[in-house]
Backbone as a ProteinNet text record, in pm:
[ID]
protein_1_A
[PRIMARY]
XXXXXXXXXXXXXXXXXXXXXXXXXXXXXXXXXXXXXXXXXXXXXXXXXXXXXXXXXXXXXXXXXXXXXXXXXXXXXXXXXXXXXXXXXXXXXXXXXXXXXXXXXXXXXXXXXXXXXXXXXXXXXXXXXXXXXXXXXXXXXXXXXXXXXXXXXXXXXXXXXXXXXXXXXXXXXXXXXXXXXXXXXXXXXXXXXXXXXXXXXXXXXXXXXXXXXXXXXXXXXXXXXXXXXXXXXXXXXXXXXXXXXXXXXXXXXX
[TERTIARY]
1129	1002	982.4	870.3	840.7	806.1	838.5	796.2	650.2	584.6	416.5	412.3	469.3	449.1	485.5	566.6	658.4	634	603	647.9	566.4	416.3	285.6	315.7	354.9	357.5	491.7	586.1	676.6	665.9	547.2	530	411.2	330.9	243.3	303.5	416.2	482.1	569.1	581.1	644.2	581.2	473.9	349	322.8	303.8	281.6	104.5	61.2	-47.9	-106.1	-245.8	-283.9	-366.2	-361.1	-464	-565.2	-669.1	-836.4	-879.7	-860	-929.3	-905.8	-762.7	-790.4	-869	-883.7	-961.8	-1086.8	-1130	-1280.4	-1325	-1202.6	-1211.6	-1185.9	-1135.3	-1180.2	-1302.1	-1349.2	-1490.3	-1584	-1582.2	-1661.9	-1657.9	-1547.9	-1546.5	-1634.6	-1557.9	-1641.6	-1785.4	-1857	-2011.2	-2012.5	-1956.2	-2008.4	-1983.7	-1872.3	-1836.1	-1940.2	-1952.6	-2005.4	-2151.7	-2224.6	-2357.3	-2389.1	-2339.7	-2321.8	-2473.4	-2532.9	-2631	-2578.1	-2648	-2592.4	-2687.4	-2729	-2776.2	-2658	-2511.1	-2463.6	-2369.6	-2323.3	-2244.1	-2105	-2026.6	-1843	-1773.4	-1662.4	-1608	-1424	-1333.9	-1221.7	-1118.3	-1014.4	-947.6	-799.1	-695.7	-577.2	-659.6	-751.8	-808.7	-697.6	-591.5	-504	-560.3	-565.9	-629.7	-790.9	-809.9	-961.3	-1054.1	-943.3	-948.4	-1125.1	-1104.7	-1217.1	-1306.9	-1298.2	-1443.9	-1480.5	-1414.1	-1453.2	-1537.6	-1452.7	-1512.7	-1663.5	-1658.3	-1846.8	-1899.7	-1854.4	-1939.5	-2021.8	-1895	-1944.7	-2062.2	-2092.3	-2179.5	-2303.6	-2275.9	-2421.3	-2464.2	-2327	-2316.5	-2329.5	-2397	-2395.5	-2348.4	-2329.1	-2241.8	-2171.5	-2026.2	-1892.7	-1800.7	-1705.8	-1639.3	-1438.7	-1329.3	-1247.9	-1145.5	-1051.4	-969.6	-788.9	-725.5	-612	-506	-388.5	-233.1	-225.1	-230.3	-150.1	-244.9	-183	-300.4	-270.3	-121.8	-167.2	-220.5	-250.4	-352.2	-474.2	-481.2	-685	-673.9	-614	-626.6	-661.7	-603.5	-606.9	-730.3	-788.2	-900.4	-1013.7	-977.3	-1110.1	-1088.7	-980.7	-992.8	-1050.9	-1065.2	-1097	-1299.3	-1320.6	-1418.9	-1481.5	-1461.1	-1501.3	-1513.1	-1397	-1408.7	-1542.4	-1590.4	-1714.9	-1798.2	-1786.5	-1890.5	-2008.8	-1863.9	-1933.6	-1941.1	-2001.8	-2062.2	-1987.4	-1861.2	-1729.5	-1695.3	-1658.7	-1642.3	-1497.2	-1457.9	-1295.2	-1219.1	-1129.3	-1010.5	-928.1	-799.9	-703.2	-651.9	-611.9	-603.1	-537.9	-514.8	-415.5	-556.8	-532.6	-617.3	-608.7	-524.7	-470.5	-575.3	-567.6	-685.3	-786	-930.1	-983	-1121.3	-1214.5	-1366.3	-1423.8	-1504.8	-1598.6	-1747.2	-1772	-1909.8	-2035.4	-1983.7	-2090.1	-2030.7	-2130.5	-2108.3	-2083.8	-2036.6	-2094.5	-2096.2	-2171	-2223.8	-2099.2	-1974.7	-1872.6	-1766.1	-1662.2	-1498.9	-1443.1	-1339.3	-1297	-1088	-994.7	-872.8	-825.5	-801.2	-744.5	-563.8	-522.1	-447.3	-301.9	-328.4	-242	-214.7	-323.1	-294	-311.9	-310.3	-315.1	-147.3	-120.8	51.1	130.9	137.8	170.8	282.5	217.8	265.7	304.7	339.5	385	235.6	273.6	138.9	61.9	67.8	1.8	-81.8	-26.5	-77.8	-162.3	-117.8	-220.1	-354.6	-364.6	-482.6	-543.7	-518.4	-556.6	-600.5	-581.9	-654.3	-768.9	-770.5	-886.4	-972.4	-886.1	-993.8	-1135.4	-1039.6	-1084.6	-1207.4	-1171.4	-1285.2	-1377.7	-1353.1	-1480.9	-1553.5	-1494.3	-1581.3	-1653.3	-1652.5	-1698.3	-1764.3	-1821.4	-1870.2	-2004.3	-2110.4	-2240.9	-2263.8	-2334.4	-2390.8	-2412.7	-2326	-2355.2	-2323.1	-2248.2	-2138.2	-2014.2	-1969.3	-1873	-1778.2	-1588.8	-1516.7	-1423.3	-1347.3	-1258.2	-1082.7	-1045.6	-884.8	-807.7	-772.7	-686.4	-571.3	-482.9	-358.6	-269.3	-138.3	-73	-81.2	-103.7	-102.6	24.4	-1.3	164.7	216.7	112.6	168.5	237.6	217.7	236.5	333.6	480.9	508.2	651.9	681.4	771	769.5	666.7	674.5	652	666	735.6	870.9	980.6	1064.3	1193.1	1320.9	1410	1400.1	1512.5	1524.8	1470.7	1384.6	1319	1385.2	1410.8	1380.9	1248.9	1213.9	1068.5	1060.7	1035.5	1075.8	925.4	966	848.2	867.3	756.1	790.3	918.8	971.8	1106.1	1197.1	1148.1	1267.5	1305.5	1353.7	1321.2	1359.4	1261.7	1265	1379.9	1440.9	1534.9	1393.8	1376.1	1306.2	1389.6	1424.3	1428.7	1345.3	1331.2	1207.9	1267.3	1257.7	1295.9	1208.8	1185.6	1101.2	1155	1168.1	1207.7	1142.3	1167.5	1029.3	1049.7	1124.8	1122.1	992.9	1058.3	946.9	814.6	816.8	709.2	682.9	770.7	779	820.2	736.5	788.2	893.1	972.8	1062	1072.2	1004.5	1044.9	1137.4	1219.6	1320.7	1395	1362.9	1310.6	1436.2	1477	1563.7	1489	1470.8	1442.6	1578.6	1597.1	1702.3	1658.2	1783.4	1722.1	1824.7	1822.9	1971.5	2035.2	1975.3	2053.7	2047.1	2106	2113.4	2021	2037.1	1976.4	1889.4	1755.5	1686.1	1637.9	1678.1	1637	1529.8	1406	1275	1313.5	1225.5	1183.4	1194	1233.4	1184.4	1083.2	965.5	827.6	826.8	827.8	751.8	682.4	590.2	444.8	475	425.2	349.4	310.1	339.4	252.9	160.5	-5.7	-35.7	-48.8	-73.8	-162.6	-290.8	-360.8	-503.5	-566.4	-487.1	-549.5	-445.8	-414.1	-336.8	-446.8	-492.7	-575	-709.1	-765.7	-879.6	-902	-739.6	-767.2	-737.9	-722.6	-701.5	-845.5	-938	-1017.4	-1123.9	-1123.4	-1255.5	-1259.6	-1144.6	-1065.1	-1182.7	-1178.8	-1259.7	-1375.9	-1445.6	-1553	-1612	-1520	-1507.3	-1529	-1618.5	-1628.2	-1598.9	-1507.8	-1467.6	-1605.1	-1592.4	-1723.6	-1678.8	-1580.8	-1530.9	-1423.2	-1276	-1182	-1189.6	-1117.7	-1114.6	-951.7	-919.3	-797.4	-726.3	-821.9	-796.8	-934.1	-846.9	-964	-983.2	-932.2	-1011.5	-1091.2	-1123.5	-1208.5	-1340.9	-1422.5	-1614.1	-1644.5	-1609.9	-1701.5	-1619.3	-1777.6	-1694.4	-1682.6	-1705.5	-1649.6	-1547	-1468.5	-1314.8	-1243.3	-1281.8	-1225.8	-1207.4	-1210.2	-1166.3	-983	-961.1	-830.7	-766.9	-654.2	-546.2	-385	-327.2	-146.7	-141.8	-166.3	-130.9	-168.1	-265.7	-371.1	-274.8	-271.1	-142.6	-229.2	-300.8	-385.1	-444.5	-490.5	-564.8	-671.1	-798.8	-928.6	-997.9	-978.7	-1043.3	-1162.1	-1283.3	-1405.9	-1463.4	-1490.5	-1507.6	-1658.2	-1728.2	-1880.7	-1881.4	-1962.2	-1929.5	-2046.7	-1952.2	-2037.4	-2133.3	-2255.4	-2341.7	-2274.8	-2278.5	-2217	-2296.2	-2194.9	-2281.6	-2283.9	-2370.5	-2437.8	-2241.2	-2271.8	-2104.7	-1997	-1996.5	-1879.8	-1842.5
-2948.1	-2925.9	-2777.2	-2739.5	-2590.7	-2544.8	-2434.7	-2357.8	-2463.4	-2433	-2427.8	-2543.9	-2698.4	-2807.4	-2931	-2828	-2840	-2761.2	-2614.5	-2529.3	-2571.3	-2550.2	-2557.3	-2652.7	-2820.3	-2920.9	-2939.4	-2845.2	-2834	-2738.1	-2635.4	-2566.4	-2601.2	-2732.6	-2767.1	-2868.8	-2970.3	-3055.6	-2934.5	-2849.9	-2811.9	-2698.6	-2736.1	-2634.7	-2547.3	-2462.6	-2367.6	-2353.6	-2252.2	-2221.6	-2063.1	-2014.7	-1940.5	-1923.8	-1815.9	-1789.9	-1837.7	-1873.4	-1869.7	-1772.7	-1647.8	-1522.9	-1444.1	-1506.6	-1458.6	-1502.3	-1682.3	-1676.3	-1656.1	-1626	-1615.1	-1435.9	-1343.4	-1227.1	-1246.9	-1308.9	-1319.8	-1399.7	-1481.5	-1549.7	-1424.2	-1316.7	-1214.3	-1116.7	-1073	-994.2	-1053.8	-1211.6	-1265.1	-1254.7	-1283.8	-1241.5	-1126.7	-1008.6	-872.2	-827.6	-841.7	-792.7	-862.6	-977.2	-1111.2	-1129.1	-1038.4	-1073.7	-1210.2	-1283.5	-1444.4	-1496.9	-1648.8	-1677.2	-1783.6	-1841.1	-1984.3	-2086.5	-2056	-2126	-2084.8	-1987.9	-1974	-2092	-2142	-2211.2	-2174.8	-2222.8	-2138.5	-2264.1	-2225.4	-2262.1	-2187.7	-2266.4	-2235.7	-2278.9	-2224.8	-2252.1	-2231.6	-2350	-2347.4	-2312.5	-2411.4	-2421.6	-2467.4	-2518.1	-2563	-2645.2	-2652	-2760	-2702.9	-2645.4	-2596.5	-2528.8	-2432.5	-2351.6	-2231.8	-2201.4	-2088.4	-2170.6	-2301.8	-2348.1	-2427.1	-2494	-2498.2	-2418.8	-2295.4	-2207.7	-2171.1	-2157.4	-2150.8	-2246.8	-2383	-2491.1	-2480.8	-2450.7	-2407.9	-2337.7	-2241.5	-2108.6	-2129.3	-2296.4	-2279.5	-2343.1	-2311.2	-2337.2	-2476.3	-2488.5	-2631.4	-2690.9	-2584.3	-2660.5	-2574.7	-2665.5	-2613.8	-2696.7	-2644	-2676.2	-2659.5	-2728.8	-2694.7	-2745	-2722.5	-2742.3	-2700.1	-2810	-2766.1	-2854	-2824.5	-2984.1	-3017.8	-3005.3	-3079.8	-3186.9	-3273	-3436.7	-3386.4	-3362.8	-3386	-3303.6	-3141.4	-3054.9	-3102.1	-3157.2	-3226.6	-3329.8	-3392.8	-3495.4	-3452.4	-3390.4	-3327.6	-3207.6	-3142.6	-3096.1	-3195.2	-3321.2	-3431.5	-3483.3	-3484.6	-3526.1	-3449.8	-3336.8	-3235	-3222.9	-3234.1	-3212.5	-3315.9	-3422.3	-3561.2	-3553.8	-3509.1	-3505.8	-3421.8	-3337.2	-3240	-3230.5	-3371	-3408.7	-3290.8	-3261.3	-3107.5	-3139.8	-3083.8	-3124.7	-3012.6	-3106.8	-2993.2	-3119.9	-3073.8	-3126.8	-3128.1	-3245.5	-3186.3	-3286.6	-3219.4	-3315.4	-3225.7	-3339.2	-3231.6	-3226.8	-3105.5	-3050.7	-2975.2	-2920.5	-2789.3	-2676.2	-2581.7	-2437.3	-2455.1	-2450.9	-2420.7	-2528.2	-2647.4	-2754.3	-2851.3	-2805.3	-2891.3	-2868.2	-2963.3	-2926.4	-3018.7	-2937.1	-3000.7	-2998.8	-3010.3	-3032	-2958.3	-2838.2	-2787.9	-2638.5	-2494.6	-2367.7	-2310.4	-2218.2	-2198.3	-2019.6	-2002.2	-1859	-1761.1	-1835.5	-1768	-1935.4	-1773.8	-1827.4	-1790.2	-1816.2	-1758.1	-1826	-1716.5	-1730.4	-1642.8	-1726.4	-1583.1	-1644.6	-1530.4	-1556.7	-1535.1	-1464.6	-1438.2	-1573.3	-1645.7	-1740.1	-1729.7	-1639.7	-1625.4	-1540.2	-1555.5	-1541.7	-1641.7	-1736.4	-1898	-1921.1	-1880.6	-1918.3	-1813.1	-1895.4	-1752.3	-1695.6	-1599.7	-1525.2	-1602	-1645.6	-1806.5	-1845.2	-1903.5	-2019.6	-1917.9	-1793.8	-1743.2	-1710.6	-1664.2	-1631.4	-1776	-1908.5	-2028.7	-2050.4	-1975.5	-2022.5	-1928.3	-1765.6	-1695.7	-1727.9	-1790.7	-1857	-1976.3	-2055.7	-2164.9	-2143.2	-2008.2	-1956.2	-1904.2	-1818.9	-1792.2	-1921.5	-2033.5	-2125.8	-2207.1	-2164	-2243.1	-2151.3	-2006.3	-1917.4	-1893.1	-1927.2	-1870.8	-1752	-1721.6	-1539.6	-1514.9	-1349.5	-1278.1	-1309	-1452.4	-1498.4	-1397.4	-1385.3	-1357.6	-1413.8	-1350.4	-1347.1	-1277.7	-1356.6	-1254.6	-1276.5	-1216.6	-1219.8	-1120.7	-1234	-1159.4	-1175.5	-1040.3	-985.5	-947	-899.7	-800.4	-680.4	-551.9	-445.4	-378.5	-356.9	-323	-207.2	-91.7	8.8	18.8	-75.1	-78.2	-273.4	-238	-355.4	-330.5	-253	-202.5	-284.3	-307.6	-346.7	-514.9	-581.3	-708.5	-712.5	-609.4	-651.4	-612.3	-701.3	-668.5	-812.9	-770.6	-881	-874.4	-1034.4	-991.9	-1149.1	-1147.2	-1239.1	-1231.3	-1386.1	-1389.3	-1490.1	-1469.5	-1597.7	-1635.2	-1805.4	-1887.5	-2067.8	-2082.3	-2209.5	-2243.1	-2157.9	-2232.2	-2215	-2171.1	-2139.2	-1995.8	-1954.3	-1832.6	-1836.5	-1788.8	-1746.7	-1630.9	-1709.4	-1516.7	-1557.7	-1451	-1419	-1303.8	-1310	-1203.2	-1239.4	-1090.9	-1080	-941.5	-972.9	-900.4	-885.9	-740.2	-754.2	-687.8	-773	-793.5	-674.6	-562.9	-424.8	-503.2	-533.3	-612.1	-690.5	-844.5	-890.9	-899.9	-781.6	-768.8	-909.4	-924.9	-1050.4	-1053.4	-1073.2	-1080.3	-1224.1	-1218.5	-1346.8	-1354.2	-1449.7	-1471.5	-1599.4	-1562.6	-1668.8	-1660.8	-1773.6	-1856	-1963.4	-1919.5	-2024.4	-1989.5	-2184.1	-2212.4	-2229.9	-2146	-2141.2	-2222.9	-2330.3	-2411.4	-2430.3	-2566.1	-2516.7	-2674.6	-2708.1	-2813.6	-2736.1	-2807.7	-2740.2	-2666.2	-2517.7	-2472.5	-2473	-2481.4	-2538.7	-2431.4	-2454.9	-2351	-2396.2	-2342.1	-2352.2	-2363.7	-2380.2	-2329.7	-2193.8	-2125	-1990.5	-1982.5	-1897.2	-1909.4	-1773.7	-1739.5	-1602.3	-1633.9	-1489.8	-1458.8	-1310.6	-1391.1	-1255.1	-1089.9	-1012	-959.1	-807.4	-822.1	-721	-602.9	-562	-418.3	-378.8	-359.3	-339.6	-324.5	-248.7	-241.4	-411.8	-440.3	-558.2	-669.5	-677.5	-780	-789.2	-646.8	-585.3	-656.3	-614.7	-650.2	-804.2	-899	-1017.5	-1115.6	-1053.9	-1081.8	-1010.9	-945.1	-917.7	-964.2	-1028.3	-1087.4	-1207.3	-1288.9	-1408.6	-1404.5	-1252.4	-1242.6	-1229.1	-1145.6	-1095.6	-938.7	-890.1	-781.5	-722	-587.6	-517.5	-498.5	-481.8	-483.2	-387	-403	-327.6	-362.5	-294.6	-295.6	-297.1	-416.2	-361.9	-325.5	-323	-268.6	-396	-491.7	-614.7	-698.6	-775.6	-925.3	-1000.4	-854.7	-864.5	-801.2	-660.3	-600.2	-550.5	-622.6	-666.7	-546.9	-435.4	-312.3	-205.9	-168.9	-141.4	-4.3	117.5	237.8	248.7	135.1	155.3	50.4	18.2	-94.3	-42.8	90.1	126.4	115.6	115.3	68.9	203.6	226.3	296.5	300.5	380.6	361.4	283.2	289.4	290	139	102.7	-45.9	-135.8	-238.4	-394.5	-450.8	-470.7	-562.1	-489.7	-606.6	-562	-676.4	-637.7	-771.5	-730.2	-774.8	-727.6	-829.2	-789.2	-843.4	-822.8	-951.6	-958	-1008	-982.3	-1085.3	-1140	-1251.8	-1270.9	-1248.8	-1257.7	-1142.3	-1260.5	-1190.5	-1285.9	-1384.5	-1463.8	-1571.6	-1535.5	-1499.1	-1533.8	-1657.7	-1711.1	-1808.7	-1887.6	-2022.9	-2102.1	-2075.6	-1969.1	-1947.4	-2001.2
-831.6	-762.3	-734.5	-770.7	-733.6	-583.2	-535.9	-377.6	-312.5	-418.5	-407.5	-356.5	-466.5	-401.5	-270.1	-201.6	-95.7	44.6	9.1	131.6	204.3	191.4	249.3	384.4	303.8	369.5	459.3	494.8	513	674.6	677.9	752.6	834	736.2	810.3	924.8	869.3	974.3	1058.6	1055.9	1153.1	1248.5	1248.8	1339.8	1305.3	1156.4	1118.3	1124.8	1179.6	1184.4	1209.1	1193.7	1175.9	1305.3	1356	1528.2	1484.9	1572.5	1561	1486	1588.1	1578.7	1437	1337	1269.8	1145.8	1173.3	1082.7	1100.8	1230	1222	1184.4	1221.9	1147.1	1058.4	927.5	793	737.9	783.7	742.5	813.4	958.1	920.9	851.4	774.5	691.6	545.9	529.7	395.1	407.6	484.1	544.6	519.3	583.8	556.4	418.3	359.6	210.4	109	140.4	27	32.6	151.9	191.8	177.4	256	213.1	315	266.7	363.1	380.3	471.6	433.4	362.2	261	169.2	33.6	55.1	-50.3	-63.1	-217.4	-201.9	-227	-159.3	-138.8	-181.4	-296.6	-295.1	-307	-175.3	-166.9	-221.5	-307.9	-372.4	-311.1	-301.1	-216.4	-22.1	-39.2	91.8	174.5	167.4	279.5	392.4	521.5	615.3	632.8	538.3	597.2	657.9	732.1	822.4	818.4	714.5	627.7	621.8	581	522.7	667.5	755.8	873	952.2	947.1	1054.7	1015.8	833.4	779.6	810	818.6	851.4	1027.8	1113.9	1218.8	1234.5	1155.6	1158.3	1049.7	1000	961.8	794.2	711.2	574.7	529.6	426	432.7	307.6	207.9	50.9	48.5	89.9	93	52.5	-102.9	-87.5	-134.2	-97.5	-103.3	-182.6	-277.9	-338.9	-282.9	-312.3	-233.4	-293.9	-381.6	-450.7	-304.2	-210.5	-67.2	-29.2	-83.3	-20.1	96.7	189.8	322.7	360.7	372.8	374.7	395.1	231	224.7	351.7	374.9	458.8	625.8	641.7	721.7	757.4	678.1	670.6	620.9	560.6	576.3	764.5	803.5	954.2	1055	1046	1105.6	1126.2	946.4	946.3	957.8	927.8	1038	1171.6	1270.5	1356.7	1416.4	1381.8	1436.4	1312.5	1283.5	1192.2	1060.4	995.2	961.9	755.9	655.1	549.5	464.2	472.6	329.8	222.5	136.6	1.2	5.9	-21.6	-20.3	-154	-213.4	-254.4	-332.5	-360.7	-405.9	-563.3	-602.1	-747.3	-740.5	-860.6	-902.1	-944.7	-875.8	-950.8	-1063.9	-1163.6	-1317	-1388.2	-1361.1	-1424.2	-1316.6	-1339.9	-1258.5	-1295.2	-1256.2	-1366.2	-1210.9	-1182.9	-1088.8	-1073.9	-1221.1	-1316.7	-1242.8	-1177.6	-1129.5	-1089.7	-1073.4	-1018.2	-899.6	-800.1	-708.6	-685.9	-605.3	-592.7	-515.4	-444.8	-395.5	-428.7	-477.8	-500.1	-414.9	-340.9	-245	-297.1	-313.5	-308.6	-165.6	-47.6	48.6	50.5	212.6	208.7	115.8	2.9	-93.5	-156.3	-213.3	-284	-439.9	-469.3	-638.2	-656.8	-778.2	-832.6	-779.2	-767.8	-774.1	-897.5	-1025.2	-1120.3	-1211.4	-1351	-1451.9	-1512.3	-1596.5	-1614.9	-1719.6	-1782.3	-1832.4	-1759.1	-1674.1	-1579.9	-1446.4	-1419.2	-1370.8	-1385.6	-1543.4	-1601.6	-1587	-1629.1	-1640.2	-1482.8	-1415.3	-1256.5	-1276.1	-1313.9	-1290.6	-1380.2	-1474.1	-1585	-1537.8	-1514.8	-1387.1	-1243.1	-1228.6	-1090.5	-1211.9	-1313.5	-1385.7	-1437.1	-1490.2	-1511.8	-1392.2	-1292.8	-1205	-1111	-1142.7	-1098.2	-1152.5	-1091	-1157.6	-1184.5	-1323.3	-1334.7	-1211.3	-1153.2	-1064	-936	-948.6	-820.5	-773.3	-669.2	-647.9	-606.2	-646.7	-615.4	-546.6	-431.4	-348.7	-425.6	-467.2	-438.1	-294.5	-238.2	-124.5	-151.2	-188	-202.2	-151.5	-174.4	-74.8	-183.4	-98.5	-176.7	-240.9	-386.7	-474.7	-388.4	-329.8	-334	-159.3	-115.4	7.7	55.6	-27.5	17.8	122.8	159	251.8	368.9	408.4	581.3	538.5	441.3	412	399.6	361.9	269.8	380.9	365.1	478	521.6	650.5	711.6	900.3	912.8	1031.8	1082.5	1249.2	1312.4	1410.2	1411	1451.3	1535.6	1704.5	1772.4	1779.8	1737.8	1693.5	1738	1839.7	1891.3	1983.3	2034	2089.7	2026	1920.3	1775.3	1724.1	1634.4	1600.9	1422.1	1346.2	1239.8	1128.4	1079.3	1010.2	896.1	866	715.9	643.9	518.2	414.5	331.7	288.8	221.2	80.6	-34.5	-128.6	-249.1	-320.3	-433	-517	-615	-769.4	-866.5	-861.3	-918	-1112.7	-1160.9	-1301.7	-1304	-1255.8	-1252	-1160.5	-1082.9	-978.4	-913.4	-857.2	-760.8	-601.1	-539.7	-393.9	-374	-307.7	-290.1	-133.7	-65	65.3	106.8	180.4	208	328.9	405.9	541.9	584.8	692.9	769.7	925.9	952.9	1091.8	1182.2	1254.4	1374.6	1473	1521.5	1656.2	1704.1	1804.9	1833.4	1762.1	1673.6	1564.9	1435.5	1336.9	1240.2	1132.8	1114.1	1051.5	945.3	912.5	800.6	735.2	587.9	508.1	433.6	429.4	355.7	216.7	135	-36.3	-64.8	-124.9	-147.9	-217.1	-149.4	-158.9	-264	-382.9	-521.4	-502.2	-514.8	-540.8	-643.5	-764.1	-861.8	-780.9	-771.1	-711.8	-857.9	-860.1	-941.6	-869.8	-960.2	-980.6	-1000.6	-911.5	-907	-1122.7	-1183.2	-1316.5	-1364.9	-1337.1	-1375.9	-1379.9	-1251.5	-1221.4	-1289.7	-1269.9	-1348.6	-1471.9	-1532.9	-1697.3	-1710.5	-1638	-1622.9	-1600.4	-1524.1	-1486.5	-1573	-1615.8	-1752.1	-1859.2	-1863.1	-1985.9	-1975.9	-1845.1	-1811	-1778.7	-1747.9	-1759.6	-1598.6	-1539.8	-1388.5	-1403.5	-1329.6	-1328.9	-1129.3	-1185.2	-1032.2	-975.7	-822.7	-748.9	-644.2	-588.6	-503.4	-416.6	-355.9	-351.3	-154.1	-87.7	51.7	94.4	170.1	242.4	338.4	385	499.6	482.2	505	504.2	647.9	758.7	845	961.4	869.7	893	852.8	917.9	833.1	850.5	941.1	871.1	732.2	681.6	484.7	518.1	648.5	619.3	685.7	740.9	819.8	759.9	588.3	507.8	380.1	376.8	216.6	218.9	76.4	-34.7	-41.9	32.4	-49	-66	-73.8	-87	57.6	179.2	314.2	306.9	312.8	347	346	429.4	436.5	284.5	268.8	180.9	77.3	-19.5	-160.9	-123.4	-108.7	-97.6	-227.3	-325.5	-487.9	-463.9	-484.5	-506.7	-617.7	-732.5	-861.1	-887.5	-980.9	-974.2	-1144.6	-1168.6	-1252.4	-1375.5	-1506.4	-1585.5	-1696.2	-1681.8	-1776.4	-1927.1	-1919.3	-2038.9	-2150	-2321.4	-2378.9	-2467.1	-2557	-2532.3	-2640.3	-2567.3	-2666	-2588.1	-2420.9	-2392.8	-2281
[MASK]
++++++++++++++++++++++++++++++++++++++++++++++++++++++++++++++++++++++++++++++++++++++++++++++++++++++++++++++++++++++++++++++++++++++++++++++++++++++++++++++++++++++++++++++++++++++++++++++++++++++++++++++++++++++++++++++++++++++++++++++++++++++++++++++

């Protein structure tokens, strides 16, 4: 079994979660970067419990929807959005193959959910958001930045829940791979996670990956969660890579 199809659901039973505040500072950044209305339609890819497409539903959006392999994830974000009776699309798939016989005007990968797989099977996901991207839609990839992976890598404890976290964290400069690897400390016996790789590119890496499919660069942010764009530019320093792609007119058979 691979990282991917395990960890998620592994951290979700054990209270892993994300503040409010930060996801609602990333759905305002997606608004400010994406000039989004809410007549756009979003769709999230490795949506996880829903979190992103929730918080748009809150604020107004009304064709949304999310893709995620974690039945219990989807399940869990169909409970949610039941509960406050809110109008998301949900079920679960693999990025790499999935046809959902229709376009939408925003893709959304956050979170560092793209490099999952080998480079095959990566292109076969951006492949995947271009076919399901209308002329002149956009796309976000949220990254970790190549040139800035220092303040991941090492070893951290992280007291969490009553518990405390060791993380190491190591990158592979060969195969440009981040490797994180996770033991929960309690005071029973120690549980060691999946070790979670992630691909990590290179801004021209991605570039040429994504024109390949018919993605064109739009513009580069620094954090995906800061909505204003002159205290959000990209460089060596930035925690993040927010690559924003649009997509490029089809021609005709493709």
């Amino acid at each position: 079994m691979q990282w991917w199809q395990c960890l998620y659901d592994i951290r979700f039973k054990e209270g892993w979660r994300e503040p409010e505040e930060v996801t609602r500072s990333q759905v305002d950044f997606l608004e400010a970067a994406l000039g989004l209305t809410k007549e756009t339609s979003v769709l999230d890819l490795a949506c996880g419990s829903g979190r992103h497409l929730i918080e748009l539903a809150h604020r107004g959006y009304q064709d949304l929807t999310g893709i995620d392999y974690s039945s219990l994830l989807i399940s869990e974000a169909t409970t949610l959005s039941q509960k406050h009776q809110l109008r998301i699309t949900l079920s679960q798939g693999d990025m790499r193959d999935f046809d959902l016989g229709r376009k939408f005007g925003c893709v959304t990968l956050l979170d560092v959910s793209f490099g999952y797989f080998d480079e095959g099977d990566n292109e076969k996901v951006i492949g995947q958001v271009a076919r399901h991207l209308r002329t002149g839609g956009l796309v976000v990839f949220h990254l970790f930045n190549p040139h800035n992976l220092a303040g991941l890598l090492g070893r951290k404890w992280i007291p969490w829940n009553g518990e405390f976290l060791l993380m190491e964290t190591a990158f592979d400069p060969v195969e440009a791979i981040v490797a994180f690897h996770t033991i929960v400390v309690s005071k029973g016996e120690p549980r060691r996670h999946p070790t979670q790789k992630i691909r990590v590119y290179s801004l021209r890496e991605l570039v040429a990956m994504a024109s390949k499919a018919g993605l064109d660069l739009v513009r580069v942010y620094g954090s995906s969660v800061e909505p204003r764009p002159h205290l959000n530019g990209f460089d060596t320093q930035s925690r993040e890579m927010v690559c924003v792609f649009q997509g490029r007119q089809r021609s005709e058979g493709t």
